[in-house]
BAPAPA-204513 format. One record per residue: residue number from 1; x, y, z of N, C-alpha, C in turn. Coordinates in pm, whole numbers. Layout:
<NUM,<X,Y,Z>,<X,Y,Z>,<X,Y,Z>>
...
This chain:
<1,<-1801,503,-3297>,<-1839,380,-3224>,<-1988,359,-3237>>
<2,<-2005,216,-3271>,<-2184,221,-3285>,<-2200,240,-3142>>
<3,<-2352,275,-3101>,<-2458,237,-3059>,<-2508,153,-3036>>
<4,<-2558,121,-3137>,<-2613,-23,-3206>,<-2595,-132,-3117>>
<5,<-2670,-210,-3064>,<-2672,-357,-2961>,<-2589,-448,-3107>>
<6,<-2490,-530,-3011>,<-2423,-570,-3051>,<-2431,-706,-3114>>
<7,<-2558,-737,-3118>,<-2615,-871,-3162>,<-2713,-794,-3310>>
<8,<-2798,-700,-3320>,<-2820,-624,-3381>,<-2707,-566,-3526>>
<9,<-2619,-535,-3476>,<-2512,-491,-3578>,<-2459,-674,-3617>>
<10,<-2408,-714,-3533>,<-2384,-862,-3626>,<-2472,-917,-3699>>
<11,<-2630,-907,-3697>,<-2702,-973,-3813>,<-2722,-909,-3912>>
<12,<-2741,-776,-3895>,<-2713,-713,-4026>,<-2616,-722,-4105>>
<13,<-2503,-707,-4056>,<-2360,-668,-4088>,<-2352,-853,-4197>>
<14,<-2380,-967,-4123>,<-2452,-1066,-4207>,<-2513,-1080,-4329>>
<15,<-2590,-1020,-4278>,<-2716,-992,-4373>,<-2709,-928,-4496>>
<16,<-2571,-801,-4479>,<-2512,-706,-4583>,<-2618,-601,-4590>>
<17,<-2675,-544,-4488>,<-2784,-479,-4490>,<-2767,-356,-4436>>
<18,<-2596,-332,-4404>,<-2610,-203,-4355>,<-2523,-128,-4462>>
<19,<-2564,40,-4449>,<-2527,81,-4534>,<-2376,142,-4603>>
<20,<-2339,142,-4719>,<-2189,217,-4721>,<-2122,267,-4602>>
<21,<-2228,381,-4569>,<-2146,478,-4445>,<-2110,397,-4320>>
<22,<-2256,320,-4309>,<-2257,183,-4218>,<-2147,149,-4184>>
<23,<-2143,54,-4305>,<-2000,-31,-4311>,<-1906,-20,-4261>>
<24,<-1827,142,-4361>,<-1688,202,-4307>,<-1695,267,-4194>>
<25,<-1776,271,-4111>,<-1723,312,-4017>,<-1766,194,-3907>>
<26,<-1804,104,-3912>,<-1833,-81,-3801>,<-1682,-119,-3903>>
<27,<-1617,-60,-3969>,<-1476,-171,-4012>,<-1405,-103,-3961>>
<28,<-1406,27,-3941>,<-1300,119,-3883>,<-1291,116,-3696>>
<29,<-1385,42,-3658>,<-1393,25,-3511>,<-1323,-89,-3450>>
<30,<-1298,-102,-3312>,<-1217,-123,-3228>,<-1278,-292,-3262>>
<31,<-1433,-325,-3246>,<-1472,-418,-3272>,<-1513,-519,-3398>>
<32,<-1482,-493,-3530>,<-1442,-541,-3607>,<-1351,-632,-3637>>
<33,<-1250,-639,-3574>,<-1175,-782,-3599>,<-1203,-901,-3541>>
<34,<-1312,-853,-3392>,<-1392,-971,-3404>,<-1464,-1047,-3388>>
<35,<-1559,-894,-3493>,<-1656,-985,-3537>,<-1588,-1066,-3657>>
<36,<-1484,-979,-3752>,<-1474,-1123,-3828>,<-1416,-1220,-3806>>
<37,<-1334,-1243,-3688>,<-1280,-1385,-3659>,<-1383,-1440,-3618>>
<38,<-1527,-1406,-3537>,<-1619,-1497,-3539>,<-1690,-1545,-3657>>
<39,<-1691,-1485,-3740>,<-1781,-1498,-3871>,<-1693,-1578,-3983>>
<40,<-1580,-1603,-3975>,<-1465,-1659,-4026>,<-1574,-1843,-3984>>
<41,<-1570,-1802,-3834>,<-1558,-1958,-3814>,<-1696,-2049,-3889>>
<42,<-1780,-1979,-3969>,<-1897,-2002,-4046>,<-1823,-2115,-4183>>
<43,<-1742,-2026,-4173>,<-1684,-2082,-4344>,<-1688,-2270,-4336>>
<44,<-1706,-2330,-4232>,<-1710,-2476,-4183>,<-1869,-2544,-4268>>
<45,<-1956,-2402,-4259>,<-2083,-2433,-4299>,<-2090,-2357,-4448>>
<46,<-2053,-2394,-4563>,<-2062,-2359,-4666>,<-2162,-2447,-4725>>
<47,<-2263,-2385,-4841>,<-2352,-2475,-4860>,<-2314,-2575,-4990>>
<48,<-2363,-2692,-5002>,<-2269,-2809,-5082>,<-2285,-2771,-5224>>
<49,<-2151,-2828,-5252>,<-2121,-2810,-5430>,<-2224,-2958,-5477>>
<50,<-2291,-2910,-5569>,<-2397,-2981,-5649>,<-2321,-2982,-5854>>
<51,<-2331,-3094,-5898>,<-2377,-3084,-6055>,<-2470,-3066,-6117>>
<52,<-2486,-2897,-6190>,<-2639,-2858,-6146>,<-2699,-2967,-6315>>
<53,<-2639,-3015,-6395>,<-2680,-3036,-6519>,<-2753,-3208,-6459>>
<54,<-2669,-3248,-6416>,<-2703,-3396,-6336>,<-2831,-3383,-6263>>
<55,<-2860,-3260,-6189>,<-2921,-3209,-6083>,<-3084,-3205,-6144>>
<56,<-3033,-3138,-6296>,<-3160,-3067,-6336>,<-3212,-3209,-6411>>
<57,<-3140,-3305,-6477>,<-3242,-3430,-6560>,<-3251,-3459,-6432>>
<58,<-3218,-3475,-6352>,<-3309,-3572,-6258>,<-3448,-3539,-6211>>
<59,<-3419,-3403,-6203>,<-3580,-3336,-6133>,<-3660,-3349,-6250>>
<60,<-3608,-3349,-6382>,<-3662,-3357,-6506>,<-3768,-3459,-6523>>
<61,<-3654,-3547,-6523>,<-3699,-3707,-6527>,<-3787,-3795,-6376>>
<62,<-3842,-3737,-6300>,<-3912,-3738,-6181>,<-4029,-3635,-6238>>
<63,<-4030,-3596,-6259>,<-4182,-3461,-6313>,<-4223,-3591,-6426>>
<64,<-4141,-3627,-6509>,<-4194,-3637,-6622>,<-4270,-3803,-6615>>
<65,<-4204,-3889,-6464>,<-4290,-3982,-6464>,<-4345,-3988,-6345>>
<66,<-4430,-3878,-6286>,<-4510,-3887,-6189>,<-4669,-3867,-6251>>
<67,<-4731,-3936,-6131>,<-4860,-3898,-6191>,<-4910,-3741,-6199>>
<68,<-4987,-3710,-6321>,<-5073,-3590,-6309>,<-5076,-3540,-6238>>
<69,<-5123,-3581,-6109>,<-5214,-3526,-6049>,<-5093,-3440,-5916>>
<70,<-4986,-3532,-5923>,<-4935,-3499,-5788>,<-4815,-3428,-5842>>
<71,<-4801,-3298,-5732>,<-4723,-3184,-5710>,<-4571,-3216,-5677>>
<72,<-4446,-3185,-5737>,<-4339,-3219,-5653>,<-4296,-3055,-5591>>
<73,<-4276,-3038,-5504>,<-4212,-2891,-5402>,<-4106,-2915,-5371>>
<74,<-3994,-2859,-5420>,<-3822,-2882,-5414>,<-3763,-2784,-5295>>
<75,<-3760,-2797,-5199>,<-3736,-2714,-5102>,<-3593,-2729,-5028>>
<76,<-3482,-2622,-5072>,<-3345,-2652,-4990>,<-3343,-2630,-4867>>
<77,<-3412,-2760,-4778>,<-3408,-2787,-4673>,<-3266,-2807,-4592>>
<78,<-3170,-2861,-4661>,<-3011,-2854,-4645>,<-2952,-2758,-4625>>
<79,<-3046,-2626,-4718>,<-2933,-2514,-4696>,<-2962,-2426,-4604>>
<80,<-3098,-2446,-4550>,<-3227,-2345,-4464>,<-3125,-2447,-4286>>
<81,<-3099,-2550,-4299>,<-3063,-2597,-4204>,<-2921,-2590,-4129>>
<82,<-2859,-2558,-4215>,<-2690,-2521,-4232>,<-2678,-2386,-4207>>
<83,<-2745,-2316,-4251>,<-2737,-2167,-4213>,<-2815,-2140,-4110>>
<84,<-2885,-2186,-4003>,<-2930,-2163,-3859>,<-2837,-2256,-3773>>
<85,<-2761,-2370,-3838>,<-2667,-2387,-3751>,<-2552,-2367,-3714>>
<86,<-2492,-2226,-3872>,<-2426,-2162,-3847>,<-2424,-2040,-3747>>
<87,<-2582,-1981,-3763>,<-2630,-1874,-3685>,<-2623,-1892,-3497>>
<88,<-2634,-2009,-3488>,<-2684,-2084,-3369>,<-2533,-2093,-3316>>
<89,<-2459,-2119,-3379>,<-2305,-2203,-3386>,<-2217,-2030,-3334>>
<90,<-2234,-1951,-3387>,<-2172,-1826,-3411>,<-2263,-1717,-3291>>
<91,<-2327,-1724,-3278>,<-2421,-1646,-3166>,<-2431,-1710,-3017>>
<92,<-2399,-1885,-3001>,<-2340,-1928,-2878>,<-2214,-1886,-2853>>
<93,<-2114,-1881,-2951>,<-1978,-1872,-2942>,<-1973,-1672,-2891>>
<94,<-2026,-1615,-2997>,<-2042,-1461,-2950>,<-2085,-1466,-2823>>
<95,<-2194,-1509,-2732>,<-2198,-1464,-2570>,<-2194,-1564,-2503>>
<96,<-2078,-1645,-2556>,<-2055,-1729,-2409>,<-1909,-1680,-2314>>
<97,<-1943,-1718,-2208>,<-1788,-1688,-2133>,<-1697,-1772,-2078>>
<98,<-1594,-1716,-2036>,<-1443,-1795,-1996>,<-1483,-1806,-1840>>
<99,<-1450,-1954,-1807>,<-1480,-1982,-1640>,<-1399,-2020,-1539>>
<100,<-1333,-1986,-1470>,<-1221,-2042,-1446>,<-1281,-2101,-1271>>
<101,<-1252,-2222,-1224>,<-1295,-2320,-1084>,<-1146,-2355,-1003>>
<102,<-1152,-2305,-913>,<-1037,-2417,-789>,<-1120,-2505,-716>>
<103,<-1115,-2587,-678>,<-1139,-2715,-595>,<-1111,-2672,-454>>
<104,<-1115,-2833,-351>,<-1096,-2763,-262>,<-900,-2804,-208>>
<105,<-902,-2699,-139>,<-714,-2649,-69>,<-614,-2618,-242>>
<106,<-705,-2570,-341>,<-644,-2584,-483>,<-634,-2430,-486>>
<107,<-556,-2343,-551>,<-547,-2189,-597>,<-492,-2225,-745>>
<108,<-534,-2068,-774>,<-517,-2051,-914>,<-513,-1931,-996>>
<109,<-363,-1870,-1061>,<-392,-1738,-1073>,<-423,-1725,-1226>>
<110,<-507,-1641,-1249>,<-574,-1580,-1410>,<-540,-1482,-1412>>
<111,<-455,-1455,-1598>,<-469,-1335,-1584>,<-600,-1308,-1703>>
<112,<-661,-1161,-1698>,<-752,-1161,-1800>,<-708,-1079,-1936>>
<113,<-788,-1030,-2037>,<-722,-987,-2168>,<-607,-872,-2124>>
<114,<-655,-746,-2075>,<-646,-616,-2030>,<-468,-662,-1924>>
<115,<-419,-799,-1916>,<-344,-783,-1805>,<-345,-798,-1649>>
<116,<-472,-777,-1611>,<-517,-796,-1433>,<-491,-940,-1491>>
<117,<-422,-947,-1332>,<-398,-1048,-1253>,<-506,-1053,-1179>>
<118,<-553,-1224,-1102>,<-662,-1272,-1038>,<-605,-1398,-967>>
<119,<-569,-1368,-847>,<-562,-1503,-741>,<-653,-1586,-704>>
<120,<-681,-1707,-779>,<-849,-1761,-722>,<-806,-1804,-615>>
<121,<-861,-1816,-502>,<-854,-1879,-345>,<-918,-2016,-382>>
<122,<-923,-2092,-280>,<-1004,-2237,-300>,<-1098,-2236,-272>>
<123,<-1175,-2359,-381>,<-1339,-2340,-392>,<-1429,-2192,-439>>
<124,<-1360,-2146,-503>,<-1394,-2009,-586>,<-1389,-2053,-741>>
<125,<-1505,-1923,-786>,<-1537,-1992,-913>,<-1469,-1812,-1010>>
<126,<-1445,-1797,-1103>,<-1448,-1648,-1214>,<-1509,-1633,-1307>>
<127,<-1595,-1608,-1359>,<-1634,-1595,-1529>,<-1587,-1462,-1583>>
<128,<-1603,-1444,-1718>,<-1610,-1314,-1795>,<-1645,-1339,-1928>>
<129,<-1724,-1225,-1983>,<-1717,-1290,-2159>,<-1625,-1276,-2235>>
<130,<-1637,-1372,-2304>,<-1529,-1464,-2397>,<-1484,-1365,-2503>>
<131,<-1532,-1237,-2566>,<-1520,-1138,-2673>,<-1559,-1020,-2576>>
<132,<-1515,-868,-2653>,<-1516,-756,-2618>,<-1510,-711,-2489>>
<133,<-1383,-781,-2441>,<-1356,-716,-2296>,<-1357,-577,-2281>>
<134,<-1271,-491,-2374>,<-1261,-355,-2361>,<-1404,-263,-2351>>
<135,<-1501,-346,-2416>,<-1662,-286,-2377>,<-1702,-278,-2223>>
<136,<-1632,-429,-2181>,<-1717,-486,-2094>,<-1648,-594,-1965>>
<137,<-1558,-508,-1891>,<-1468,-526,-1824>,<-1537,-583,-1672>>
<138,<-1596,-626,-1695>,<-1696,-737,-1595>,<-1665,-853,-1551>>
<139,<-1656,-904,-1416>,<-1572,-1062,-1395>,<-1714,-1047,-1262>>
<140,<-1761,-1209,-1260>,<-1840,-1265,-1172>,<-1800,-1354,-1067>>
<141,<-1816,-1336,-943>,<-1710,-1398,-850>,<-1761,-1475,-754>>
<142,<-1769,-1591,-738>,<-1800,-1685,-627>,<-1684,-1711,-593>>
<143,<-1709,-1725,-408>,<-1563,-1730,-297>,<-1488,-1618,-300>>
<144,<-1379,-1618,-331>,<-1227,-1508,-249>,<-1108,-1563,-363>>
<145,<-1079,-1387,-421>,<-1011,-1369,-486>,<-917,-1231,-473>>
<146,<-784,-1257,-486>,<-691,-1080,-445>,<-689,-1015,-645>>
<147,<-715,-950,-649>,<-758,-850,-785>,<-595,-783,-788>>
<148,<-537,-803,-910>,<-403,-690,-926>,<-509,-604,-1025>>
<149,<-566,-512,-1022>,<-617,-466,-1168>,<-503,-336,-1274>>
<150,<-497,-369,-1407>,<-435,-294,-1467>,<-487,-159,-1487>>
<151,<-445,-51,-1495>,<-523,119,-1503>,<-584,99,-1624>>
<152,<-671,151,-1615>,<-778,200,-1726>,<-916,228,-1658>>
<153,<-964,143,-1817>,<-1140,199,-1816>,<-1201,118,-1674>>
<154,<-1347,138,-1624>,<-1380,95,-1551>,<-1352,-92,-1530>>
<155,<-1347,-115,-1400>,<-1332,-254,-1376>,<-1428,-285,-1266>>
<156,<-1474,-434,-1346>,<-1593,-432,-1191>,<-1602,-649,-1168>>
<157,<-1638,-604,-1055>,<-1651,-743,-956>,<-1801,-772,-891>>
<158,<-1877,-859,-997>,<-1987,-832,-945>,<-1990,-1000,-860>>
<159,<-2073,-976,-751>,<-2104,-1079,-648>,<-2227,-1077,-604>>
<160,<-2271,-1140,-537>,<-2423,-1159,-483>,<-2478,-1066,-354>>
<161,<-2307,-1029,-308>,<-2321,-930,-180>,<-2292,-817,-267>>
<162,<-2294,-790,-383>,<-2277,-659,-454>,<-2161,-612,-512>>
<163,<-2136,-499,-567>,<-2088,-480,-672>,<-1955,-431,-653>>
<164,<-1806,-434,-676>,<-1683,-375,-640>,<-1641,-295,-777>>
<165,<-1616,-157,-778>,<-1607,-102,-901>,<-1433,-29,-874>>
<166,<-1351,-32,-976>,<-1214,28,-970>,<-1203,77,-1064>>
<167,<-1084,186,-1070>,<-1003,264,-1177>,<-821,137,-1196>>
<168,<-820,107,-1091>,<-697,9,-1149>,<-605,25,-967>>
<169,<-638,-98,-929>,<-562,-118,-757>,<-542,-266,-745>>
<170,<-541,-316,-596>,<-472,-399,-556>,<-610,-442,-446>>
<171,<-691,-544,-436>,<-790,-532,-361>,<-827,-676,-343>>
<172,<-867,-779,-240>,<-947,-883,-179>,<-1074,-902,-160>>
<173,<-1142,-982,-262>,<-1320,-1004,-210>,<-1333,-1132,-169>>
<174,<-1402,-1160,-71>,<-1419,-1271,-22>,<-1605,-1262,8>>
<175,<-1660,-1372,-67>,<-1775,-1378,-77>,<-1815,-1566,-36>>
<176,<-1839,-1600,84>,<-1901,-1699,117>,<-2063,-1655,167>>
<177,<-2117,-1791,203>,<-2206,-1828,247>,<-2267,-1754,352>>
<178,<-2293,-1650,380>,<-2357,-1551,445>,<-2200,-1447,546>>
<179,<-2124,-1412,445>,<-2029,-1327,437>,<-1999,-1282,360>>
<180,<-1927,-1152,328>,<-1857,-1047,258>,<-1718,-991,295>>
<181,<-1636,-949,274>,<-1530,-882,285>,<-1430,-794,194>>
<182,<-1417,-698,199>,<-1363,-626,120>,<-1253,-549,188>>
<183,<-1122,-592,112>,<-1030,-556,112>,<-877,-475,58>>
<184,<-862,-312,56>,<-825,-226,-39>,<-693,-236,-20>>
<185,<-536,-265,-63>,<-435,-254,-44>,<-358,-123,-129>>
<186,<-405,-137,-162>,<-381,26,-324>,<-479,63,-412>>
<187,<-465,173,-410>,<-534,204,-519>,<-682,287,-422>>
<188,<-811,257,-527>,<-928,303,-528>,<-1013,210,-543>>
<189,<-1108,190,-442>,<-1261,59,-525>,<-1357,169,-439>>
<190,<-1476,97,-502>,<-1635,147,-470>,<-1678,36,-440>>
<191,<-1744,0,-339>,<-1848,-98,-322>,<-1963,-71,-297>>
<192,<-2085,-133,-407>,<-2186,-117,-372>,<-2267,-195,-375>>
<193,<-2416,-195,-297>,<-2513,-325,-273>,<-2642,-241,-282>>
<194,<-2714,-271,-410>,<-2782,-143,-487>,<-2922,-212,-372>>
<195,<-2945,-330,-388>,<-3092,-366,-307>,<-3065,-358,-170>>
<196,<-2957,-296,-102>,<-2968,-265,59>,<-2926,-143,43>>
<197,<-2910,-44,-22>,<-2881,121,-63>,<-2764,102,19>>
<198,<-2649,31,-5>,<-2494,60,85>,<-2424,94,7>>
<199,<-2358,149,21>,<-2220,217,-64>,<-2118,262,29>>
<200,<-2013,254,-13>,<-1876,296,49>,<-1709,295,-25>>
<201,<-1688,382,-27>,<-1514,396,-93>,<-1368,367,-8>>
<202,<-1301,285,-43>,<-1243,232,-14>,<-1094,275,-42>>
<203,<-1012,334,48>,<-824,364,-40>,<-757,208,55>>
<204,<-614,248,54>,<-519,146,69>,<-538,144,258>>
<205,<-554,34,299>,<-593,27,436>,<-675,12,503>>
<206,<-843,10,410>,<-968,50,450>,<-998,-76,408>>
<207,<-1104,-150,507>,<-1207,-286,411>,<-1292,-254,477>>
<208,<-1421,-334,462>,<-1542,-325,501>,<-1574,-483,507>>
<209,<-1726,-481,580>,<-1736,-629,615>,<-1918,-618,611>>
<210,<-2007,-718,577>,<-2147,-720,594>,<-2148,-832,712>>
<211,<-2223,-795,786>,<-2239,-844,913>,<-2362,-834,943>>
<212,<-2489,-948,933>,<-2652,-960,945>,<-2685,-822,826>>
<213,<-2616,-782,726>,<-2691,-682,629>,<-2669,-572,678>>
<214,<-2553,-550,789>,<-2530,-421,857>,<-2360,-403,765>>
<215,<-2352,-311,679>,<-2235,-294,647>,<-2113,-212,736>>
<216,<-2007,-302,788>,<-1942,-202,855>,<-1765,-207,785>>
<217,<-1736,-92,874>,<-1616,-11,761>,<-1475,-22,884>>
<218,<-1382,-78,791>,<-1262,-116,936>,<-1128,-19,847>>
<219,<-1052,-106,918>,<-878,-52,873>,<-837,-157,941>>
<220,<-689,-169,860>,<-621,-276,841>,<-480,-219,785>>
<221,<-381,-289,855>,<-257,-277,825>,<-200,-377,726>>
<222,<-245,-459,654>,<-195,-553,570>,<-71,-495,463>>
<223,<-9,-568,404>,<45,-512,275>,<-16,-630,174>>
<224,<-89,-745,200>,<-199,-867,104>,<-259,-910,155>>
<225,<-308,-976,126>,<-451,-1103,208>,<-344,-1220,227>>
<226,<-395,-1259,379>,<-289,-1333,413>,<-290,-1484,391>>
<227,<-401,-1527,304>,<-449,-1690,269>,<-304,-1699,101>>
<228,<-254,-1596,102>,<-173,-1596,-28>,<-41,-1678,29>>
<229,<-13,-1642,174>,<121,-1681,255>,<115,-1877,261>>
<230,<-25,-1915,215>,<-52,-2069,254>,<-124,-2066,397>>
<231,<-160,-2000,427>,<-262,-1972,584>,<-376,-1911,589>>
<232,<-500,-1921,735>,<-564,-1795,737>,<-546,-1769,855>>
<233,<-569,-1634,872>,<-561,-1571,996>,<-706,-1511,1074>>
<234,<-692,-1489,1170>,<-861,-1486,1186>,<-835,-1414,1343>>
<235,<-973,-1348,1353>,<-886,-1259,1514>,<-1057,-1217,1528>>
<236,<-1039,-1239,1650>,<-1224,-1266,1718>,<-1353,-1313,1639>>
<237,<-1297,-1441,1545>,<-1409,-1466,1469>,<-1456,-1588,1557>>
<238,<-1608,-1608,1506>,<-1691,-1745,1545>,<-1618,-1840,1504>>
<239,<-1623,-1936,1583>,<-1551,-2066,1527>,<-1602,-2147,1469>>
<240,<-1766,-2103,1429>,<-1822,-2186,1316>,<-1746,-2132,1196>>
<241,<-1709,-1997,1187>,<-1705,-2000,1094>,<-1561,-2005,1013>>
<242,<-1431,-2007,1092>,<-1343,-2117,1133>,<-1373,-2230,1043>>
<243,<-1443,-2283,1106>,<-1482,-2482,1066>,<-1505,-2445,941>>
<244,<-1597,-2333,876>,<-1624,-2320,749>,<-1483,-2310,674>>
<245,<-1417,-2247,687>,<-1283,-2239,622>,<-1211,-2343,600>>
<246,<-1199,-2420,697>,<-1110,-2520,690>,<-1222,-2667,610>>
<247,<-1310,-2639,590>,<-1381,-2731,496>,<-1340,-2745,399>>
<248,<-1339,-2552,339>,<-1300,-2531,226>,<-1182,-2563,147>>
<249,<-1077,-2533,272>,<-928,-2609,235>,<-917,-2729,231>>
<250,<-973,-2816,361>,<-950,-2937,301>,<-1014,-3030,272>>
<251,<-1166,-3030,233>,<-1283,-3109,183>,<-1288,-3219,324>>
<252,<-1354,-3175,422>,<-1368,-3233,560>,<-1515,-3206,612>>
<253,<-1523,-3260,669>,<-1673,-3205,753>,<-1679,-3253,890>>
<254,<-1740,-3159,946>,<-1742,-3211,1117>,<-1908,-3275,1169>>
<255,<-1855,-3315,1276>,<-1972,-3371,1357>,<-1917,-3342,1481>>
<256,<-2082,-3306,1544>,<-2064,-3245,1727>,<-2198,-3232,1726>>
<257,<-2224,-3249,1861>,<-2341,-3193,1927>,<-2378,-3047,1921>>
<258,<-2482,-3007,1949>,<-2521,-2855,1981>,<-2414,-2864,2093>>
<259,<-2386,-2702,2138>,<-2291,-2634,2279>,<-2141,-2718,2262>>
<260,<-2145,-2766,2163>,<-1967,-2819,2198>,<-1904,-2675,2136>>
<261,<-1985,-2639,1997>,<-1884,-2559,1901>,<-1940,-2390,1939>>
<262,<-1862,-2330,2061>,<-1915,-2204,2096>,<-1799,-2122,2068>>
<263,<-1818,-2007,2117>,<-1690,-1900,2120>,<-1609,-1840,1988>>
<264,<-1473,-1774,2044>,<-1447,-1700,1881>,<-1312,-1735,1897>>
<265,<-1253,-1784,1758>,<-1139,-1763,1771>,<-1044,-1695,1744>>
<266,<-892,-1673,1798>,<-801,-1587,1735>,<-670,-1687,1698>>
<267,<-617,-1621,1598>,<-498,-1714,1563>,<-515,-1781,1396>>
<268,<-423,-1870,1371>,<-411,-1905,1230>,<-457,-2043,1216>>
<269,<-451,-2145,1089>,<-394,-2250,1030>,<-346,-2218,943>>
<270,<-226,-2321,883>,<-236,-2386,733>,<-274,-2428,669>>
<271,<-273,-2423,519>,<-333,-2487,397>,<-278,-2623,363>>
<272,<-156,-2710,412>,<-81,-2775,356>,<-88,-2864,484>>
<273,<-105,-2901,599>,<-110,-2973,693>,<-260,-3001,768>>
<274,<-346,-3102,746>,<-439,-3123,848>,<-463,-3081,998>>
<275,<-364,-3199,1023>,<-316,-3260,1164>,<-279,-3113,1227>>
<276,<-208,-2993,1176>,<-146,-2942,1255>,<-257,-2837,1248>>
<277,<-336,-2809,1114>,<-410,-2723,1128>,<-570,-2726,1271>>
<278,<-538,-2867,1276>,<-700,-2888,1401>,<-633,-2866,1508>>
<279,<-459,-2903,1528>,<-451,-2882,1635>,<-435,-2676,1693>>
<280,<-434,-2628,1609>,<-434,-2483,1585>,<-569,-2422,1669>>
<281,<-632,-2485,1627>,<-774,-2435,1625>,<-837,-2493,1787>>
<282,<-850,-2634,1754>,<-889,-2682,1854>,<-831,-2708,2040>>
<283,<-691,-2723,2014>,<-683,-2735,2118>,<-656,-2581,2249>>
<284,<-669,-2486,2168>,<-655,-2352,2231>,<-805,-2342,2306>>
<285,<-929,-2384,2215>,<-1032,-2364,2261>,<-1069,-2485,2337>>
<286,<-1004,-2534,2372>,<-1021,-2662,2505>,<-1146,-2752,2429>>
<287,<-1150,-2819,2298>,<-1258,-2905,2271>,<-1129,-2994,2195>>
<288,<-1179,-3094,2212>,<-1118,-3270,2201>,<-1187,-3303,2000>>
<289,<-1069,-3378,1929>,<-1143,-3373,1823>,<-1082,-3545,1766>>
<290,<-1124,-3610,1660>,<-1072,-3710,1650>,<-1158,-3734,1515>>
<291,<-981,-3745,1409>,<-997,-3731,1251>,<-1007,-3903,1200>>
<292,<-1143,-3906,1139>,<-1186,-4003,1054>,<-1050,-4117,992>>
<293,<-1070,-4212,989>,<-971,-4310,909>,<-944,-4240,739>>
<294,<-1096,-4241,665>,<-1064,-4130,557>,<-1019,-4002,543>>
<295,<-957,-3947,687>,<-967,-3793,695>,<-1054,-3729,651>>
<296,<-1158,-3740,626>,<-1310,-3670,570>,<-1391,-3633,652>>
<297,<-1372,-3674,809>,<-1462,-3676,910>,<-1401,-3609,1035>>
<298,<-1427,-3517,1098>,<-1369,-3487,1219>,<-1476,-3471,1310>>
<299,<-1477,-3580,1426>,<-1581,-3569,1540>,<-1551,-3470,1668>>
<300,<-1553,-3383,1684>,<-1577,-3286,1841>,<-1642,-3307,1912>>
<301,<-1588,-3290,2034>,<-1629,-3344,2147>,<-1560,-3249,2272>>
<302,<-1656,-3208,2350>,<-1596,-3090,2460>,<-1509,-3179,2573>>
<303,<-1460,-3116,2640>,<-1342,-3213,2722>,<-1442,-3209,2869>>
């Protein structure tokens, strides 16, 4: 297996600059097929068939009636241009990645090369790169997603609240707007958050939660994350952050005064009903609410 940075070995390997031993053994590797299906896709930029006899009286006959004095410089500007936009063309395509977006109250499951399964939740975003997964088994995660991962080599979930690393389980990250959650149903994960020195291991039953940058460590009886059932469930949370959820599902926004929106709630909504989901929420906590003509607007108001 090279070494070799992998942008490094493709320009050579180009270039024809590496050696015999080189060669056979970058053809005998895992990553060789593709690089040449990327390098295949060059063949679009071949440089143009010319009549070189046509080619040559002409340059002939241009020398021969110019003045003295002045120089002609024949420069294959065509071909110097075609071959950086093959380079350009083939080196975007080598590190770009696959992105996958839900909207909002939208889900969406991915699977990736390796087999894992990936539940996107709504308003969650996935990336990964587009070539050499087996190097580089890396997925980037905005919002809340349930992970099936397949066994093998390392697997990792990187987020802004830090890093989720597995051997191959069954696990929930939920990464909003000044939250975290981590959730283990099988298997094995690591979570770590290298710029607040947190770390913690996780089996089937165990999650953890960041709370003001204080990481804390729970248990849970689940057998999934329960937003998979078409609901969320929620049990002594703020009810701002409640309202945040249900934004997310159904592209809404509220209006209230300061002191209307206090306290925590317990209990569920749905994903598939408005109407029934405010009345879930709201009328347990004794505040009065009244949904916009566009449904886009919900005003609160304490009773």
């Amino acid at each position: 297996m090279f070494e070799e940075k992998d942008d490094t070995i493709m320009a050579r390997w180009l270039a024809g600059e590496l050696t015999q031993e080189e060669r056979a053994e970058f053809e005998a590797s895992s990553e060789y097929a593709e690089y040449k299906r990327l390098a295949n896709g060059l063949e679009a930029f071949q440089k143009p068939v010319f009549d070189k006899e046509a080619l040559r009286e002409k340059v002939w006959y241009d020398i021969q009636n110019q003045k003295s004095n002045k120089v002609i410089r024949l420069r294959p500007l065509y071909y110097t241009i075609a071959v950086a936009a093959s380079l350009l063309l083939l080196f975007g395509l080598f590190f770009s990645q696959v992105s996958y977006q839900t909207n909002y109250g939208e889900k969406l499951t991915v699977e990736l090369p390796d087999g894992t399964k990936v539940n996107l939740n709504s308003q969650s975003s996935l990336k990964h790169n587009r070539f050499f997964w087996n190097r580089n088994k890396t997925v980037d995660l905005v919002g809340e997603a349930f992970f099936s991962v397949t066994k093998g080599d390392d697997f990792k979930v990187e987020t802004e609240s830090g890093t989720v690393s597995v051997l191959g389980t069954q696990f929930n990250v939920k990464v909003r707007p000044s939250l975290f959650e981590l959730y283990c149903y099988e298997g094995k994960v690591r979570y770590q958050n290298l710029p607040e020195n947190q770390e913690a291991y996780l089996e089937a039953g165990d999650a953890v939660k960041l709370k003001d940058n204080i990481l804390l460590e729970l248990k849970h009886g689940d057998l999934g994350p329960f937003w998979q059932t078409g609901s969320s469930r929620f049990s002594n949370t703020e009810l701002l952050v409640v309202m945040k959820e249900l934004e997310i599902y159904y592209d809404i926004s509220f209006d209230f005064t300061p002191g209307v929106v206090q306290g925590h709630f317990t209990g569920t909504f749905v994903h598939d009903n408005l109407d029934l989901a405010l009345k879930s929420i709201f009328v347990p906590m004794g505040i009065e609410y009244e949904l916009s003509g566009d449904q886009k607007t919900v005003v609160l108001n304490a009773r």
